[in-house]
C-alpha positions in Angstrom: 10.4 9.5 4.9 13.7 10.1 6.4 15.6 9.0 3.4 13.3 11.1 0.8 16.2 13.3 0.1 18.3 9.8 -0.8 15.8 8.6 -3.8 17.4 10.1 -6.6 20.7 8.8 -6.0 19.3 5.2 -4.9 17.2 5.2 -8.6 20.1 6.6 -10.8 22.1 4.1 -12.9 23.9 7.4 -14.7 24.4 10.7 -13.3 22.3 12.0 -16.1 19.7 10.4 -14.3 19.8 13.1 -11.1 17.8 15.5 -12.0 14.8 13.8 -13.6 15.2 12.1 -10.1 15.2 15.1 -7.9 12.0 16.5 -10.1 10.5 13.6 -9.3 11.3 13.4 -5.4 10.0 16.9 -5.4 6.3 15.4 -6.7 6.5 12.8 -4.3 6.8 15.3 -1.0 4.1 17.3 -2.5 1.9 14.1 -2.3 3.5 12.3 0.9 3.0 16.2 2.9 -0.4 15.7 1.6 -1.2 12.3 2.9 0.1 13.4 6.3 -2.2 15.5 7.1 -5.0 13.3 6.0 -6.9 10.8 7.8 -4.6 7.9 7.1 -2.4 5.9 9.3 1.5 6.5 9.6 1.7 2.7 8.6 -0.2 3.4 5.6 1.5 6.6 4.7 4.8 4.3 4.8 3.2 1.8 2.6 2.5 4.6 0.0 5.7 6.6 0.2 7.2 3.3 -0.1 5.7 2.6 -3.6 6.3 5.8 -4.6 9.8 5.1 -4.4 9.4 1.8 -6.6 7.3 4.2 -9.3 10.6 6.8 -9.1 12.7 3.5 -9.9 10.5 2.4 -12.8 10.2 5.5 -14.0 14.4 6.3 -14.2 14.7 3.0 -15.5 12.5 3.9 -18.5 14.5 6.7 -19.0 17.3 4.2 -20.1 15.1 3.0 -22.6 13.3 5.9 -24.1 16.2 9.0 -24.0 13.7 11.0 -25.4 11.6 11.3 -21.7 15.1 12.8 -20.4 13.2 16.4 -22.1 10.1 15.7 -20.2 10.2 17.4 -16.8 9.4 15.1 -13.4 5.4 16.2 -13.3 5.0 15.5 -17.2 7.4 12.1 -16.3 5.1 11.2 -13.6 1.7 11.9 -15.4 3.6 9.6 -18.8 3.8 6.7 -16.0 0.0 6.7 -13.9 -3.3 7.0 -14.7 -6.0 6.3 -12.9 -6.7 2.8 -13.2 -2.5 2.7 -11.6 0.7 2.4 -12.5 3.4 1.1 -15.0 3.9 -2.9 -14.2 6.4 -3.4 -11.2 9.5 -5.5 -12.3 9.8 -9.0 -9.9 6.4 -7.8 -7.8 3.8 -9.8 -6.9 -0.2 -9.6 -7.6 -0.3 -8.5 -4.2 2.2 -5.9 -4.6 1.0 -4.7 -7.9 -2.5 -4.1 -6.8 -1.0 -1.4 -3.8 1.3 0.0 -5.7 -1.8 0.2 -8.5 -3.9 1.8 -5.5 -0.8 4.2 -4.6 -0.5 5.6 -8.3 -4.3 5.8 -8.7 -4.0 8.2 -5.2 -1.1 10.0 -6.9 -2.9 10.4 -10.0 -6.3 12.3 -8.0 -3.6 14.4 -6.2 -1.8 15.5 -9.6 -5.2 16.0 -11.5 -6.7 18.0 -8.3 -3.9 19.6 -7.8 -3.5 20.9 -11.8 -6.8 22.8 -11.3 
């Protein structure tokens, strides 16, 4: 991801919206370092880190619409957002693209709950 340390800034609508973004990048590398060293493909790495970037962008957009998440940190943010049957609904995506990005935030949801322990 060589524009990981880009996200925040590409997500934020306010400045205020920075540093939820920044916790939030900081999640993701946690889970993208994880995937590299797994058994997946580079492609599908991509694909993943990819639609972690979309959840980022749905998740800072919520923040415009619920000021009270600004007080939630980006772990407590993230774990608000997925579950494990997926993710929050992707604005103008497909079926095709919500069912990945659904199988990307299920991943992200093991690696938060494993990683909690």
């Amino acid at each position: 991801c060589r524009d990981l340390d880009n996200w925040p800034r590409s997500w934020m609508g306010l400045e205020k919206d920075l540093p939820a973004g920044a916790q939030l990048r900081a999640c993701f590398r946690l889970c993208i370092e994880h995937l590299a060293v797994s058994s997946l493909s580079s492609k599908t790495i991509r694909n993943h880190a990819d639609n972690f970037w979309m959840l980022g962008g749905e998740i800072i957009r919520d923040l415009h619409y619920t000021p009270s998440l600004r007080k939630v940190d980006g772990d407590g943010l993230l774990r608000e957002a997925i579950h494990a049957d997926g993710g929050p609904l992707v604005h103008n995506g497909s079926e095709e693209t919500q069912r990945f990005f659904d199988s990307t935030c299920r991943k992200l949801h093991r690696f938060l709950t494993q990683s909690r322990r």
